[in-house]
N, C-alpha and C positions, 0 to 999 in steps of 0.2 A: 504494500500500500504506500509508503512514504517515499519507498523508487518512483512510483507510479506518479505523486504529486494529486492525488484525491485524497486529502486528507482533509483538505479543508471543507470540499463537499460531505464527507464522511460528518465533521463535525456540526453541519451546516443541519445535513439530515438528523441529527440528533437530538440537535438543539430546538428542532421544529417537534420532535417529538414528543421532547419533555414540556413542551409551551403548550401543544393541544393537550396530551393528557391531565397537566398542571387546569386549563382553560375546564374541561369535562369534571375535576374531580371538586373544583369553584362552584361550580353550578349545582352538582351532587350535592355540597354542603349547604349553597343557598335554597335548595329544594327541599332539606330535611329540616332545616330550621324552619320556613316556609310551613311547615306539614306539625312542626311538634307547637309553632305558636296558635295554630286552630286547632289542633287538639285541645292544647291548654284554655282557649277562649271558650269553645265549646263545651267544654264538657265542664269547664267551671261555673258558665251560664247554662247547664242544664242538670248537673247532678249533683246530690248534697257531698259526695263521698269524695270530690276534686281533691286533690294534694299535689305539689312537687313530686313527692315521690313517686306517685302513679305515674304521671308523665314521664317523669327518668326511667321510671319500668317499662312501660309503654315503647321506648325509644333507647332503650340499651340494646336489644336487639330486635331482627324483624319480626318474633315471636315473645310471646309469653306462656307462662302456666300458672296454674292456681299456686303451686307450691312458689314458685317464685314473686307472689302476689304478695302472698301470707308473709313471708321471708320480710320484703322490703318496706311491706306496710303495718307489721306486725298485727295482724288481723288475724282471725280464725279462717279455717279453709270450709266455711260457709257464706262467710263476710267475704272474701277472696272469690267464691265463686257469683256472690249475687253481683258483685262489679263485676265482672269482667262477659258474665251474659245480658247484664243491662250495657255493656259497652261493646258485643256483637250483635244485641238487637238495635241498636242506633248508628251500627253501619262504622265504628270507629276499628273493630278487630272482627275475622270471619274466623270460626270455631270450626275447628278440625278434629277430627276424634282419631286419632293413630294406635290402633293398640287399646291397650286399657288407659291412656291418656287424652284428655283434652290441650288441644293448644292453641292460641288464641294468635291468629297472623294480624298483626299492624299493618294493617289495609295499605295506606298512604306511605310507611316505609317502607313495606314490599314493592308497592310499585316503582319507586324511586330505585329502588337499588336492582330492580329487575332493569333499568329504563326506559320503563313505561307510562313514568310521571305525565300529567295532563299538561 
């Protein structure tokens, strides 16, 4: 390559790469913040059980579980389960049942990180 004298295109090509994917990974983030402040608006203006924590839980990853509900909001896994089906009946997480487990997919961060964001 350095015989060759494309080194500078070599560099050129690279440098375009790390700029679009750097430009793609900007927008990811501006999309989940985008995604975790209407969560937070919504569901503080619609349910009594709102907290920070649920939101962190909600947006730690594309999923949750009851157990993981319980964990971070220290709630019973009764309590635990009445949010998180009053927050797949209002279209905020879709409920999967895999196994002997329920898990609750974060709709809006699924689609963001599939990139299928609206």
């Amino acid at each position: 390559m350095r015989d060759q004298g494309i080194w500078e295109d070599w560099v050129l090509y690279m440098l375009e790469a790390v700029e679009r994917t750097s430009g793609q990974t900007i927008e990811t983030i501006h999309a989940i913040k985008h995604a975790l402040f209407d969560y937070k608006h919504r569901i503080r203006a619609g349910y009594k059980f709102y907290s920070q924590d649920l939101i962190n839980n909600l947006f730690t990853h594309p999923y949750t579980k009851i157990e993981f509900v319980q964990r971070d909001l220290k709630v019973s896994r009764l309590t635990a389960t009445r949010y998180l089906d009053a927050l797949a009946a209002g279209g905020f997480v879709e409920k999967q049942k895999i196994g002997r487990n329920n898990y609750y997919i974060n709709t809006a961060l699924n689609q963001i990180l599939l990139g299928n964001a609206e």
